[in-house]
N, C-alpha and C positions, 0 to 999 in steps of 0.2 A: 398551414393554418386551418382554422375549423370553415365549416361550410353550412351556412343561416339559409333556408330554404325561406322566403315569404310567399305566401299565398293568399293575394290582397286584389281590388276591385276598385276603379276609380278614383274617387278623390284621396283614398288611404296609399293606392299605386303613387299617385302624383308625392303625396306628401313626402313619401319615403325617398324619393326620388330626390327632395329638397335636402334630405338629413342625410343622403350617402355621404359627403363630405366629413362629416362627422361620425361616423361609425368606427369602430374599435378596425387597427391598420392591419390586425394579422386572422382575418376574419372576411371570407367570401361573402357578401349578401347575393343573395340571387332571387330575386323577384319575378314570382309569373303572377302577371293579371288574368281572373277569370272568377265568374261568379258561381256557387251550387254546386251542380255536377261536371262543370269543367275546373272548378275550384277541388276539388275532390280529388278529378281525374289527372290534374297538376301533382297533385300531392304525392298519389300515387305512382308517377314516371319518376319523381324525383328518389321516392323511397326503394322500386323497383331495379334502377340504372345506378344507385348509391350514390346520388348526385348534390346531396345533403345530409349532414349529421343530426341536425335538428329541424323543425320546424314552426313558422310562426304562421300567426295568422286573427282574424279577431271576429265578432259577430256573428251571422250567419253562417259565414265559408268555415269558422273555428268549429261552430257545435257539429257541418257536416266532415269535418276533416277530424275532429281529436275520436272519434269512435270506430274507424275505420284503418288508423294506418299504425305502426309498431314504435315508428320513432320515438324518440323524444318530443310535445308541442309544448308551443310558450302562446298563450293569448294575450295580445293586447287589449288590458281591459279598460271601461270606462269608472274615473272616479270621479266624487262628489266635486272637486273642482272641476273639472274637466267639464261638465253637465252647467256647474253655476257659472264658468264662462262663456259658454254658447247662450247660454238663457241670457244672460246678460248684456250680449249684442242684440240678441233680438227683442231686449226691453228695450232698446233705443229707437225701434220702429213701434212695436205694438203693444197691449196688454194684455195679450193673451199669444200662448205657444204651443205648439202640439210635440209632445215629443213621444218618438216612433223606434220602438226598438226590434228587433227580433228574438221572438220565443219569450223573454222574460220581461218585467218593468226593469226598470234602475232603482237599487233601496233608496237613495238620498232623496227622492224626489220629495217626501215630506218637510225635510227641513229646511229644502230650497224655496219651496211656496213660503212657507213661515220665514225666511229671509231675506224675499223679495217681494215686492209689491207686483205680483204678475200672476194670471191664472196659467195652470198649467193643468191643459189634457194631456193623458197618457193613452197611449196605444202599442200594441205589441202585435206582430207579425210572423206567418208561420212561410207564405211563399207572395211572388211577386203580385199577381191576381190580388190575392186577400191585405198586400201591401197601398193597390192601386185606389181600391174601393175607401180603406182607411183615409187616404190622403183627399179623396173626393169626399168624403164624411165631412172631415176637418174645415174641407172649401166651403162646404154647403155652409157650414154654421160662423160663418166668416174668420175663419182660423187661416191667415195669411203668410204665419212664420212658423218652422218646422226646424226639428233639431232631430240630428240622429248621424246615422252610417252614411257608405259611401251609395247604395241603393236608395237607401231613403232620399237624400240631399240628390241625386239624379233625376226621380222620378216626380221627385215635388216640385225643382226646375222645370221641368217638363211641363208643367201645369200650371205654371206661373206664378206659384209660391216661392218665396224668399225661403233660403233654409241655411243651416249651421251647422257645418260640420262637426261630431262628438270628439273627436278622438283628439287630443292634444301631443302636438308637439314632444314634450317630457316624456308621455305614456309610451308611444312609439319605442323613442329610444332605450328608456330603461326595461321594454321588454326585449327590445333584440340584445341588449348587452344582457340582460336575464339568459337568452336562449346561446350566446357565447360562451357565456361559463359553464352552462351546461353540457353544452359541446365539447368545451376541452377535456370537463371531467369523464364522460362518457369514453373519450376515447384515450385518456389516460388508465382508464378502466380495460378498456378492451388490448391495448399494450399492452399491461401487466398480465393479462390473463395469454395472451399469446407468448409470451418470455416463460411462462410457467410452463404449457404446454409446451414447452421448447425442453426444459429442462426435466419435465415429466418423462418426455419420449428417450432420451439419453440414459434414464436411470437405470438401475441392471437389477432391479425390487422392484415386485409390484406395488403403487403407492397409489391409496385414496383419497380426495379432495372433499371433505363435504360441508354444508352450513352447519349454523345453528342449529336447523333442525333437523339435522342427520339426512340432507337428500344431496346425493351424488352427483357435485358438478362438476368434478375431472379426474378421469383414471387412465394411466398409462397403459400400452397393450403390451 
């Protein structure tokens, strides 16, 4: 079977943890918790030691990990549901919500104000520091409900803010079975290309492999 490396943090660890039961039966998931640069440095033992085919991962740990390693990643991202369901617990305590993401906004956030009776601050975040002051922003102007990651929802705990987890359920799983299929094709990819050089090395001609665009991916010696 293929092998799903996660590289996840907190309440997204826990989550996944809830949906192993449910995950595709011919398929490894293998979850390291760790945040940044031990989020990174997970990635990298898994991709070093060949200890996964693919890799998942979402938010923060995702924009530090998809730039850095060769694999194949799948992000679990957040969608307009996913966002109008968290907001929508936390309209049942308040009428106002801060939601905190890293590095970018979330596009929906317009239509979701427009279809709920709720203010919504937006904040975005580059590291923990500049995450901490955000959330203390938020306190100061009596912003008591928070929505976001599994950082976010920790550190706003921490401080005595109610918060709501972003990531749903659904999202999770249709990206590991996302990062599954990509796995199997991957390495039904790399079987055929070993069968070939298999059959390349036996030939008693020299014979060349090349693309579309005429560059040289397999030649017999």
């Amino acid at each position: 079977g293929v092998r799903v490396g996660v590289i996840s943090y907190g309440k997204l660890t826990e989550e996944i943890g809830k949906l192993s039961p449910y995950f595709p039966n011919d398929a490894s998931i293998i979850v390291n918790d760790g945040i940044f640069e031990t989020a990174l440095s997970n990635a990298y033992n898994m991709e070093k030691n060949k200890l996964a085919d693919v890799i998942v991962s979402a938010g923060g740990n995702g924009t530090y990990i998809k730039e850095h390693i060769q694999l194949p990643y799948v992000n679990i991202s957040v969608t307009g549901f996913d966002l109008l369901h968290a907001i929508k617990k936390a309209q049942k305590f308040a009428s106002k919500v801060g939601v905190i993401t890293y590095s970018k906004r979330i596009e929906y956030i317009s239509q979701i104000k427009e279809t709920l009776n709720i203010d919504i601050f937006e904040r975005t975040f580059d590291n923990k520091e500049d995450l901490n002051k955000t959330i203390d922003e938020f306190k100061s102007i009596g912003i008591n409900d928070i929505t976001g990651g599994s950082l976010v929802c920790e550190l706003a705990e921490n401080k005595g803010i109610r918060s709501y987890f972003i990531y749903s359920k659904d999202g999770i799983m249709t990206s590991i079975s996302h990062a599954v299929d990509i796995a199997k094709t991957r390495n039904r990819e790399i079987e055929k290309s070993k069968e070939l050089e298999s059959i390349l090395e036996f030939a008693y001609e020299g014979i060349i492999v090349t693309d579309d665009k005429g560059t040289i991916k397999i030649f017999n010696k």
